[in-house]
CHARMM-style PDB file with segment names, atoms N, HN, CA, C and O in Angstrom:
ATOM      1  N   UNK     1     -53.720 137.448 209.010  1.00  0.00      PROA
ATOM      2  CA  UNK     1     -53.736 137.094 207.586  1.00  0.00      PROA
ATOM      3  C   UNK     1     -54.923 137.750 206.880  1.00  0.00      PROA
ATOM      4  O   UNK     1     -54.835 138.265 205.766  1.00  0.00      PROA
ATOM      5  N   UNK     2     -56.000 137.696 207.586  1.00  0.00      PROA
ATOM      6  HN  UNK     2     -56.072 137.278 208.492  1.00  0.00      PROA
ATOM      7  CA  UNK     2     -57.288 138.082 207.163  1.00  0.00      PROA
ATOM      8  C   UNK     2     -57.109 139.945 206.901  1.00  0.00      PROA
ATOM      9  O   UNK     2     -57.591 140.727 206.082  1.00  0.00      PROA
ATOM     10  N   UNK     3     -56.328 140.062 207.866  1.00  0.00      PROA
ATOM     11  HN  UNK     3     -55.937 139.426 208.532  1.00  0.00      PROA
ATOM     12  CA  UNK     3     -55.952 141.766 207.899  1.00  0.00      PROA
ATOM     13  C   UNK     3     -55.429 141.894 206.120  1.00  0.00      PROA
ATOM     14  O   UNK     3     -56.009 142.236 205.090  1.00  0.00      PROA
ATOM     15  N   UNK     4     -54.223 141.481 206.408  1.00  0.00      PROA
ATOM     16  HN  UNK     4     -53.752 141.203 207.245  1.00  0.00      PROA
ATOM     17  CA  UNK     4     -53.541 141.805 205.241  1.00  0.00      PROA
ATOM     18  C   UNK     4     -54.525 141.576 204.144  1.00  0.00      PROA
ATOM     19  O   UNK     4     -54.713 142.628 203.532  1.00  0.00      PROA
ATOM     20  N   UNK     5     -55.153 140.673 203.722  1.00  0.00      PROA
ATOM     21  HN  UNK     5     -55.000 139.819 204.219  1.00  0.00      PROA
ATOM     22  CA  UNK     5     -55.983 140.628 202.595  1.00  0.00      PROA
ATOM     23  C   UNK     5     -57.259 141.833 202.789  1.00  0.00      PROA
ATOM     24  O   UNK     5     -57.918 142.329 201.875  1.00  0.00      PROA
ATOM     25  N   UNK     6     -57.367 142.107 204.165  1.00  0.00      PROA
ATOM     26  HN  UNK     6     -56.832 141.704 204.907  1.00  0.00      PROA
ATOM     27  CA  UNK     6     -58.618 143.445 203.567  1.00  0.00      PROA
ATOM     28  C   UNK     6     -57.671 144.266 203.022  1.00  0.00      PROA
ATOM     29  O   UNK     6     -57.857 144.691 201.882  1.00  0.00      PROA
ATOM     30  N   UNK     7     -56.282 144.688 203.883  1.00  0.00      PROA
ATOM     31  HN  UNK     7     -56.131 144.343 204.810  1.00  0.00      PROA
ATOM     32  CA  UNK     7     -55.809 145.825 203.009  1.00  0.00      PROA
ATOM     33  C   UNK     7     -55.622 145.873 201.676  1.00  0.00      PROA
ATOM     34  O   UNK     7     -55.697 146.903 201.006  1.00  0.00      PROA
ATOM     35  N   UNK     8     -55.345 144.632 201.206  1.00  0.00      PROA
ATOM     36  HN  UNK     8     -55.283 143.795 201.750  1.00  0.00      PROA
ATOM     37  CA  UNK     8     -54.622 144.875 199.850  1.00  0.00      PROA
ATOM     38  C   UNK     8     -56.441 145.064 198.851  1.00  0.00      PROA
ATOM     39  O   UNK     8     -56.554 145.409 197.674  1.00  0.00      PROA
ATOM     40  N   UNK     9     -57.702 144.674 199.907  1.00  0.00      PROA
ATOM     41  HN  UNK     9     -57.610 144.394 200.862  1.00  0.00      PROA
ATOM     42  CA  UNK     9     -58.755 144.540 199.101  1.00  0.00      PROA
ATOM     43  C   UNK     9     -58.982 146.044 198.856  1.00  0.00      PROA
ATOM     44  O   UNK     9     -59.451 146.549 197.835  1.00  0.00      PROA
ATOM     45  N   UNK    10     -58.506 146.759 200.134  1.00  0.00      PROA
ATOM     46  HN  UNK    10     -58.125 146.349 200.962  1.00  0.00      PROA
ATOM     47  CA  UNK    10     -58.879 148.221 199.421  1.00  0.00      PROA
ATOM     48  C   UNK    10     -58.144 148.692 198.671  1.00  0.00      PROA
ATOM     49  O   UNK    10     -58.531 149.620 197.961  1.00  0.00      PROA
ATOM     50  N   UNK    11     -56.791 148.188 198.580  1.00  0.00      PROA
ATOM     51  HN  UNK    11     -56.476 147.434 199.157  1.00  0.00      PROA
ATOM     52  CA  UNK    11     -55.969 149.317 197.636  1.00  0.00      PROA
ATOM     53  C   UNK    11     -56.718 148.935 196.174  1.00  0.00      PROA
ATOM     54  O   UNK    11     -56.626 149.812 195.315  1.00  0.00      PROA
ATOM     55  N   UNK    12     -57.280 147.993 195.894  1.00  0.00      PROA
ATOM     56  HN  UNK    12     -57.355 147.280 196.591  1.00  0.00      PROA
ATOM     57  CA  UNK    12     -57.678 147.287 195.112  1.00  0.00      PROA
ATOM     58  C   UNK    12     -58.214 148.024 194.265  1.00  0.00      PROA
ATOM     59  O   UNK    12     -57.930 148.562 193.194  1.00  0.00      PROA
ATOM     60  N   UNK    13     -59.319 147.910 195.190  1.00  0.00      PROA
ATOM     61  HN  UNK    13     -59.549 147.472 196.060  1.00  0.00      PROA
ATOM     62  CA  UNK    13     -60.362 149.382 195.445  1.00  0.00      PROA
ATOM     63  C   UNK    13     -60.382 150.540 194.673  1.00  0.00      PROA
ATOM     64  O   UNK    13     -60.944 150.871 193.630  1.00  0.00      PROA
ATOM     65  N   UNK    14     -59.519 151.140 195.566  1.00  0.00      PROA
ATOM     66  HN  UNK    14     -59.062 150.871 196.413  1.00  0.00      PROA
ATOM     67  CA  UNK    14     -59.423 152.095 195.221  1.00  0.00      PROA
ATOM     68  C   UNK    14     -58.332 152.879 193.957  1.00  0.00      PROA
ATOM     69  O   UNK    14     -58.164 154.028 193.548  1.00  0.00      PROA
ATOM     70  N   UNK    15     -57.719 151.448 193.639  1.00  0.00      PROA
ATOM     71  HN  UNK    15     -57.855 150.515 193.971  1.00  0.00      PROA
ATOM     72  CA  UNK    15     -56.799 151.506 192.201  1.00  0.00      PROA
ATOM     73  C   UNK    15     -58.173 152.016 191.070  1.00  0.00      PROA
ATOM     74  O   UNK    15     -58.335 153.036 190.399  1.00  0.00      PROA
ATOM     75  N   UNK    16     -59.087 150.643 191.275  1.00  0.00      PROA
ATOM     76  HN  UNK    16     -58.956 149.815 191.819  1.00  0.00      PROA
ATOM     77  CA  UNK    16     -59.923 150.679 190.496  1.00  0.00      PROA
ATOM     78  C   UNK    16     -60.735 151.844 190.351  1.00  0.00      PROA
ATOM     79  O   UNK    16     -60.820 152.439 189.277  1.00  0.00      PROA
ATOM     80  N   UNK    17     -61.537 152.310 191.734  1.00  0.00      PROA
ATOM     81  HN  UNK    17     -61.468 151.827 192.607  1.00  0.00      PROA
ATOM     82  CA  UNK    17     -61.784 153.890 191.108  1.00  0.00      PROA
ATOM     83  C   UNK    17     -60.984 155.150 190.816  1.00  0.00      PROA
ATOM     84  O   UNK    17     -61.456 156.036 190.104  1.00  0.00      PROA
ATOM     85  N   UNK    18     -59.814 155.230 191.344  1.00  0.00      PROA
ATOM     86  HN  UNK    18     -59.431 154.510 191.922  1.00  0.00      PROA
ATOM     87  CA  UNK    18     -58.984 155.694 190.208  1.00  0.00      PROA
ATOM     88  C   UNK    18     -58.835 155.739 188.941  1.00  0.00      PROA
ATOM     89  O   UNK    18     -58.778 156.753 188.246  1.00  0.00      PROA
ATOM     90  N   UNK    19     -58.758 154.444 188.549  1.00  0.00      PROA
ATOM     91  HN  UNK    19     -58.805 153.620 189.113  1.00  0.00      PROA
ATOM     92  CA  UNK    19     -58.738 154.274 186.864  1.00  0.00      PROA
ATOM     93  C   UNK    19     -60.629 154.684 186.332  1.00  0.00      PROA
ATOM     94  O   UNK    19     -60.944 155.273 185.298  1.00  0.00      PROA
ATOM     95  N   UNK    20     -61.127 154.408 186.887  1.00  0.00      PROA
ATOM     96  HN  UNK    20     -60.871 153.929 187.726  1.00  0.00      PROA
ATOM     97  CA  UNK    20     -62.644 154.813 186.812  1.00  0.00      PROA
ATOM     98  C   UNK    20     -62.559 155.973 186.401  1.00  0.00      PROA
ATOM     99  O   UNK    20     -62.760 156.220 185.212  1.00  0.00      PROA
ATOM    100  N   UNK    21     -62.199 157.072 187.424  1.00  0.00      PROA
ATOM    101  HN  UNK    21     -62.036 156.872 188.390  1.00  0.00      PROA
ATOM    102  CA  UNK    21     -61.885 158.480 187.404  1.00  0.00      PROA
ATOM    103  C   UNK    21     -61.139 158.914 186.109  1.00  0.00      PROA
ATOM    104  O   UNK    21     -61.624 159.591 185.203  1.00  0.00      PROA
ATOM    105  N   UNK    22     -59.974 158.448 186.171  1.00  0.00      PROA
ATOM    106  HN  UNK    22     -59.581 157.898 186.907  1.00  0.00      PROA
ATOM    107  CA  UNK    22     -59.422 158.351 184.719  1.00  0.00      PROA
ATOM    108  C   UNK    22     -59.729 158.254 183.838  1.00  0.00      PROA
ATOM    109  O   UNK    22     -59.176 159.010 183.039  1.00  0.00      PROA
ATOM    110  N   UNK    23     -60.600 157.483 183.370  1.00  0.00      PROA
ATOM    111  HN  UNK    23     -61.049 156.869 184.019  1.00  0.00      PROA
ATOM    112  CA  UNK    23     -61.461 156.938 182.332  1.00  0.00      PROA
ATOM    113  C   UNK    23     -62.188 157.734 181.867  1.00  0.00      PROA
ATOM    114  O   UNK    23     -61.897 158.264 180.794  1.00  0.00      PROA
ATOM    115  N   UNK    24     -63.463 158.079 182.610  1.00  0.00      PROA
ATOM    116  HN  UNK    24     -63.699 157.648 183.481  1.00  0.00      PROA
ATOM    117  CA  UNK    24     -63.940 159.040 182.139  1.00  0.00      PROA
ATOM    118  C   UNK    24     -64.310 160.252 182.115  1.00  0.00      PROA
ATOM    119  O   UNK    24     -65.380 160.826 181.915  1.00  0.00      PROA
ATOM    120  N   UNK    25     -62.441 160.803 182.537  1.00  0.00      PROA
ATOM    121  HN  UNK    25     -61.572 160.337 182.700  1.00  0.00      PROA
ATOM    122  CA  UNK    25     -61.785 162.192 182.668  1.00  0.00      PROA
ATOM    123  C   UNK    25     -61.203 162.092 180.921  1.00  0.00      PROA
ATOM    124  O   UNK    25     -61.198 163.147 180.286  1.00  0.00      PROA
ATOM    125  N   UNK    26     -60.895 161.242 180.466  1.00  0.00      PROA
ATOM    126  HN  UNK    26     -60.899 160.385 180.982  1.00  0.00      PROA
ATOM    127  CA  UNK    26     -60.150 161.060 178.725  1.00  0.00      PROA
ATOM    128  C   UNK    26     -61.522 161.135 178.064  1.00  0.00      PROA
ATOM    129  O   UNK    26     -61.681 161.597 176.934  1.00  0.00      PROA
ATOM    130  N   UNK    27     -62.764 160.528 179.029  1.00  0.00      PROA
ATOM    131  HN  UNK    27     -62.635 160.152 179.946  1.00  0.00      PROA
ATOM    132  CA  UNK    27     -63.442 160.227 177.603  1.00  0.00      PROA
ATOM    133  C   UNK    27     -64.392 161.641 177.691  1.00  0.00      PROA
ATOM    134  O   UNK    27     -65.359 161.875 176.966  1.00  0.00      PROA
ATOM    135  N   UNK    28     -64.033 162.234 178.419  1.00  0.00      PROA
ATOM    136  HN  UNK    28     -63.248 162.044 179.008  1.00  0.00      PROA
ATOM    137  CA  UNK    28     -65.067 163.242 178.986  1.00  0.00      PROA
ATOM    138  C   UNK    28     -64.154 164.730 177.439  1.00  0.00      PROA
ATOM    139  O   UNK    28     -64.793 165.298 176.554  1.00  0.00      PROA
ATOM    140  N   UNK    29     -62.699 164.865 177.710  1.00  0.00      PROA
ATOM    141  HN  UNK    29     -62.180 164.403 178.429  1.00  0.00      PROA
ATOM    142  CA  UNK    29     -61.700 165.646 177.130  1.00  0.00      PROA
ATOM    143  C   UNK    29     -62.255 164.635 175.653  1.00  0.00      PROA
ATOM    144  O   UNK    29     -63.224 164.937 174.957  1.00  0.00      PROA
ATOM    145  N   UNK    30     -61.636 163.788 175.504  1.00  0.00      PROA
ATOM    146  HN  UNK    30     -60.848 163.542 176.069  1.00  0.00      PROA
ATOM    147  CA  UNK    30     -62.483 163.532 174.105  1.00  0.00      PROA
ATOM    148  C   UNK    30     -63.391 163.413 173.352  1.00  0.00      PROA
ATOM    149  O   UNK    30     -63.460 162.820 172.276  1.00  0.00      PROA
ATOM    150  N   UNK    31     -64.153 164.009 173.934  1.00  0.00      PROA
ATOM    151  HN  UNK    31     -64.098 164.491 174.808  1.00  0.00      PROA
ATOM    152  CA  UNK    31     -65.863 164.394 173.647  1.00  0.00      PROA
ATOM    153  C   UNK    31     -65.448 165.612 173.265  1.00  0.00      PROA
ATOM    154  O   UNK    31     -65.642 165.920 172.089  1.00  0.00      PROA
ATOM    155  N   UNK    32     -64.895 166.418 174.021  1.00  0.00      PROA
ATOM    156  HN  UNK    32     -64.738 166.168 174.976  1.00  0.00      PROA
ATOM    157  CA  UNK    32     -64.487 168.187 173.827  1.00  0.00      PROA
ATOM    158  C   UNK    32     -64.129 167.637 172.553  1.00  0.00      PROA
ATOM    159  O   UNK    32     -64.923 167.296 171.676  1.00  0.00      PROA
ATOM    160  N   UNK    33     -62.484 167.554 172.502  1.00  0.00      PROA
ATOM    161  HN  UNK    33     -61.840 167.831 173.215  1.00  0.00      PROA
ATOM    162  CA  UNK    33     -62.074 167.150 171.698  1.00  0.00      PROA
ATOM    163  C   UNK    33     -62.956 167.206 170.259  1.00  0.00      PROA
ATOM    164  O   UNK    33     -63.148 168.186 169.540  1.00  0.00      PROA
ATOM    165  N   UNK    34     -63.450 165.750 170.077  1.00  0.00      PROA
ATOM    166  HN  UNK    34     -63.294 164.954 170.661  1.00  0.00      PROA
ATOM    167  CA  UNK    34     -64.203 165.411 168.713  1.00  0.00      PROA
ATOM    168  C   UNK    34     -65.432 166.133 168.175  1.00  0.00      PROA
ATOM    169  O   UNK    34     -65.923 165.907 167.069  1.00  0.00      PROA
ATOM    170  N   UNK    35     -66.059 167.359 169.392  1.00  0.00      PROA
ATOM    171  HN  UNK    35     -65.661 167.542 170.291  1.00  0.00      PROA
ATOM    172  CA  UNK    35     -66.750 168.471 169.058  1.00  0.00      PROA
ATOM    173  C   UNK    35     -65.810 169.391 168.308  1.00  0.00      PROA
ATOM    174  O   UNK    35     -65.730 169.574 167.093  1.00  0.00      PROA
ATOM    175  N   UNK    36     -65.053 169.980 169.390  1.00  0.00      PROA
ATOM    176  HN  UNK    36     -65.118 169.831 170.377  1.00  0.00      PROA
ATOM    177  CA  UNK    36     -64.560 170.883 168.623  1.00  0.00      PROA
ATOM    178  C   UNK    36     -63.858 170.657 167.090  1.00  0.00      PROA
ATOM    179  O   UNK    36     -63.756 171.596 166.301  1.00  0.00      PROA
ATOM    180  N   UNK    37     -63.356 169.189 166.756  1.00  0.00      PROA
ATOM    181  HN  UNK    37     -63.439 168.425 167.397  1.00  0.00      PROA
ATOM    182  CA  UNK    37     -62.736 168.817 165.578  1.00  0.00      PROA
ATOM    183  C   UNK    37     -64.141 168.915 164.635  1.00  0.00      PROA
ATOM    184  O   UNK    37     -64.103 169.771 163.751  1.00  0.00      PROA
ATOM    185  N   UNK    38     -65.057 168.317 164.722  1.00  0.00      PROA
ATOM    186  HN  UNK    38     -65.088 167.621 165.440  1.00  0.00      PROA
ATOM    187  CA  UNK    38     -66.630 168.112 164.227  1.00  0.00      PROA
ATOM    188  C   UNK    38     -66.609 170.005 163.833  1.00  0.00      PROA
ATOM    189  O   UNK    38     -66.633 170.254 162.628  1.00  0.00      PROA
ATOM    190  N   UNK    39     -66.572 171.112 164.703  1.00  0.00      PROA
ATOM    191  HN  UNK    39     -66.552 170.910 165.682  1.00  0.00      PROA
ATOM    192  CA  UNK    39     -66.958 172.510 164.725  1.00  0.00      PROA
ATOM    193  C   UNK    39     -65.948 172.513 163.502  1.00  0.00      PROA
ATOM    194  O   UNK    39     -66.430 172.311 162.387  1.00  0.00      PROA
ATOM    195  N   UNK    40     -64.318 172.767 163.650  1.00  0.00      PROA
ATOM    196  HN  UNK    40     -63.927 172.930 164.556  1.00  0.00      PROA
ATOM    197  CA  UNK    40     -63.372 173.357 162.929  1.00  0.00      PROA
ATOM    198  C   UNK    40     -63.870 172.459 161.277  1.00  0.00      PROA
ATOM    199  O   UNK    40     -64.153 173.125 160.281  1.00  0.00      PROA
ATOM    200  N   UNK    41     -63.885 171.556 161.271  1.00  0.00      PROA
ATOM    201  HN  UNK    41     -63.655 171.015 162.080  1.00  0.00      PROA
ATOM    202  CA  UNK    41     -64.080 170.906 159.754  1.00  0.00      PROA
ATOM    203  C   UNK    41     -65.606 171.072 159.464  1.00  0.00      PROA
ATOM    204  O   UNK    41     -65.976 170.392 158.508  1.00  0.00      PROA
ATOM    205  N   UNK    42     -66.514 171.769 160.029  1.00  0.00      PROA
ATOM    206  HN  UNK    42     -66.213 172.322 160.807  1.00  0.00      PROA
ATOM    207  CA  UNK    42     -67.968 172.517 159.548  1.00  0.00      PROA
ATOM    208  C   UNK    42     -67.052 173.940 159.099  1.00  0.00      PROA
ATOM    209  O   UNK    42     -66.991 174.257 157.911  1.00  0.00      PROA
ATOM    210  N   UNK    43     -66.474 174.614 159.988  1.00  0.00      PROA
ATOM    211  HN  UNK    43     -66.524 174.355 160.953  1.00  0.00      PROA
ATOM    212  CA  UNK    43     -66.393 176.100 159.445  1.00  0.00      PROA
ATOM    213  C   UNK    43     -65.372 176.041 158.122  1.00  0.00      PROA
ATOM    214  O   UNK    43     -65.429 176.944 157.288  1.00  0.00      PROA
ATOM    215  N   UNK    44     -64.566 175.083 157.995  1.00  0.00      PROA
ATOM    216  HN  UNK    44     -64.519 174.349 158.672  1.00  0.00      PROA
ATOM    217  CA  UNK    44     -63.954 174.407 156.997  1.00  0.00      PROA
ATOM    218  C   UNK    44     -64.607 174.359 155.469  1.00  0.00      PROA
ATOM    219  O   UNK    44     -64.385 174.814 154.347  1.00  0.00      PROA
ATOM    220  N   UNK    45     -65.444 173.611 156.079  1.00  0.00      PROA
ATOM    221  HN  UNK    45     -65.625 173.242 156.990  1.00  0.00      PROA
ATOM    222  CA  UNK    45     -66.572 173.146 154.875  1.00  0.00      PROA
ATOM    223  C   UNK    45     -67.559 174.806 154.207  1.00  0.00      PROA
ATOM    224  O   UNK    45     -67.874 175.170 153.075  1.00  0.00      PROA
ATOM    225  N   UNK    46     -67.720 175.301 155.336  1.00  0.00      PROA
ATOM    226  HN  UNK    46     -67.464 175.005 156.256  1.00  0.00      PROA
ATOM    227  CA  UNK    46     -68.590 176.481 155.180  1.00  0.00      PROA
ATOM    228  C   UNK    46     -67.237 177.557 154.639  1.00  0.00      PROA
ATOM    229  O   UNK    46     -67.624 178.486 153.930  1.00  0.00      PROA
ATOM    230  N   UNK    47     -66.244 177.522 154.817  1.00  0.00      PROA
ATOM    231  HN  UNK    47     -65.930 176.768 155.393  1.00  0.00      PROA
ATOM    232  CA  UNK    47     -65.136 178.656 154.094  1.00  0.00      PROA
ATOM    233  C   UNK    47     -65.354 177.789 152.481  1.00  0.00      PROA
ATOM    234  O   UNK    47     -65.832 178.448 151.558  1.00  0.00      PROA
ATOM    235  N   UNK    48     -64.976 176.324 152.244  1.00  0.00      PROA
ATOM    236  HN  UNK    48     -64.588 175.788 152.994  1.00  0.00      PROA
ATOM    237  CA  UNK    48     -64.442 176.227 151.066  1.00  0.00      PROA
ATOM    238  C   UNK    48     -66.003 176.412 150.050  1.00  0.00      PROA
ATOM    239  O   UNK    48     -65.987 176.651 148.842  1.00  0.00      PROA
ATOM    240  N   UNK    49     -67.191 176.244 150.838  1.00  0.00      PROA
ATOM    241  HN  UNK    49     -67.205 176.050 151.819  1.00  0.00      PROA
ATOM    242  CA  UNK    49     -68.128 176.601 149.679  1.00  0.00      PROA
ATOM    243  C   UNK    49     -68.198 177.861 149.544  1.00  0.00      PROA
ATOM    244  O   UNK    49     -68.572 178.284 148.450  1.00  0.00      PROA
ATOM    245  N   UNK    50     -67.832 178.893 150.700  1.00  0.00      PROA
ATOM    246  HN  UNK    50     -67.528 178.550 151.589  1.00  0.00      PROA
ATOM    247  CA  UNK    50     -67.820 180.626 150.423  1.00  0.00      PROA
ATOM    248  C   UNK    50     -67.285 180.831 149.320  1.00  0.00      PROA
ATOM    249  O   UNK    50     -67.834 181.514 148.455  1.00  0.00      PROA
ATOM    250  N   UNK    51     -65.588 180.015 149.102  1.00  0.00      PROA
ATOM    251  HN  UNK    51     -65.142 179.461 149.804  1.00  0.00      PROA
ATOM    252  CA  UNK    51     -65.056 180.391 148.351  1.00  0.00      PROA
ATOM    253  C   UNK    51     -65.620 179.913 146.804  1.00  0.00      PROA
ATOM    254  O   UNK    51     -65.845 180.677 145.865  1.00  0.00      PROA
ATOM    255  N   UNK    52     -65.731 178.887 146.813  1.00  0.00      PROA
ATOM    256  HN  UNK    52     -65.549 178.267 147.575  1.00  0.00      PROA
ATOM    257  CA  UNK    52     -66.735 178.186 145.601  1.00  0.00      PROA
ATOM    258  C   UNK    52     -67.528 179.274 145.395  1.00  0.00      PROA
ATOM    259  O   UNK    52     -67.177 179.938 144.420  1.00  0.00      PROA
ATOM    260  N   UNK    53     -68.465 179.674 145.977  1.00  0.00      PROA
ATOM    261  HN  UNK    53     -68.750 179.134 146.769  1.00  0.00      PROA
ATOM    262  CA  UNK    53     -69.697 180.998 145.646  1.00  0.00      PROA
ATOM    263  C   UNK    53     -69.033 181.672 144.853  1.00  0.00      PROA
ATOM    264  O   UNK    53     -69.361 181.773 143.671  1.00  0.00      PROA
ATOM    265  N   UNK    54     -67.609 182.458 145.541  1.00  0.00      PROA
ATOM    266  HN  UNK    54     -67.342 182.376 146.502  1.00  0.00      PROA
ATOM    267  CA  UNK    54     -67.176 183.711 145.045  1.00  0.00      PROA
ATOM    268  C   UNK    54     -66.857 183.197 143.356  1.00  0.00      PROA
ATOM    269  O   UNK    54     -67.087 183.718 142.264  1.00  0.00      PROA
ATOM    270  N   UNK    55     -66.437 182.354 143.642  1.00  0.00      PROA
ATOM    271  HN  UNK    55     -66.251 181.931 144.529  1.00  0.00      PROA
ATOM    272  CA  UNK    55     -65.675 181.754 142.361  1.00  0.00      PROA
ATOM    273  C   UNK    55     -66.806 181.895 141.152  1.00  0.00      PROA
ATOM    274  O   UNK    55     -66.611 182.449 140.070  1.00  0.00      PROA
ATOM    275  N   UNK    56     -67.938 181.312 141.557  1.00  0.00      PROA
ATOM    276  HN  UNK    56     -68.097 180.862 142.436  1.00  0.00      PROA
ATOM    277  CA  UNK    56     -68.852 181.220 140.644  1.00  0.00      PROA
ATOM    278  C   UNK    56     -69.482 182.533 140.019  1.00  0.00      PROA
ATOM    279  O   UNK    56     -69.899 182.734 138.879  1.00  0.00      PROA
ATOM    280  N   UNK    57     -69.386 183.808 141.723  1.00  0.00      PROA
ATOM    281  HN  UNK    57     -69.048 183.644 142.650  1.00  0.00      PROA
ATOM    282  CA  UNK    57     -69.942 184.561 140.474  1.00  0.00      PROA
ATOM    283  C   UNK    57     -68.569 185.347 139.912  1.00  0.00      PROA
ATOM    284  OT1 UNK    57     -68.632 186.058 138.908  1.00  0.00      PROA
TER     285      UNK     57
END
């Protein structure tokens, strides 16, 4: 009886660092992610005042 409950303690286990792994494999890609979104809406910002400049002169 005692058997069966270690096994199921490791699958347990090792569900859990799995999802661990998981975790912060998404949060790791969503860091990329919200940089690179953060980069594209700077060069964004830096095109629409270029164009503003031109405009002005």
């Amino acid at each position: 009886m005692t058997g069966g409950s270690c096994h199921w303690h490791g699958r347990i286990v090792t569900l859990i660092a799995f999802a661990e792994s998981r975790v912060r494999y998404l949060t790791v890609i969503n860091s990329i992610l919200t940089i690179d979104g953060l980069r594209c809406k700077f060069d964004a910002d830096l095109d629409s005042r270029g164009d503003q400049g031109m405009l002005a002169w």
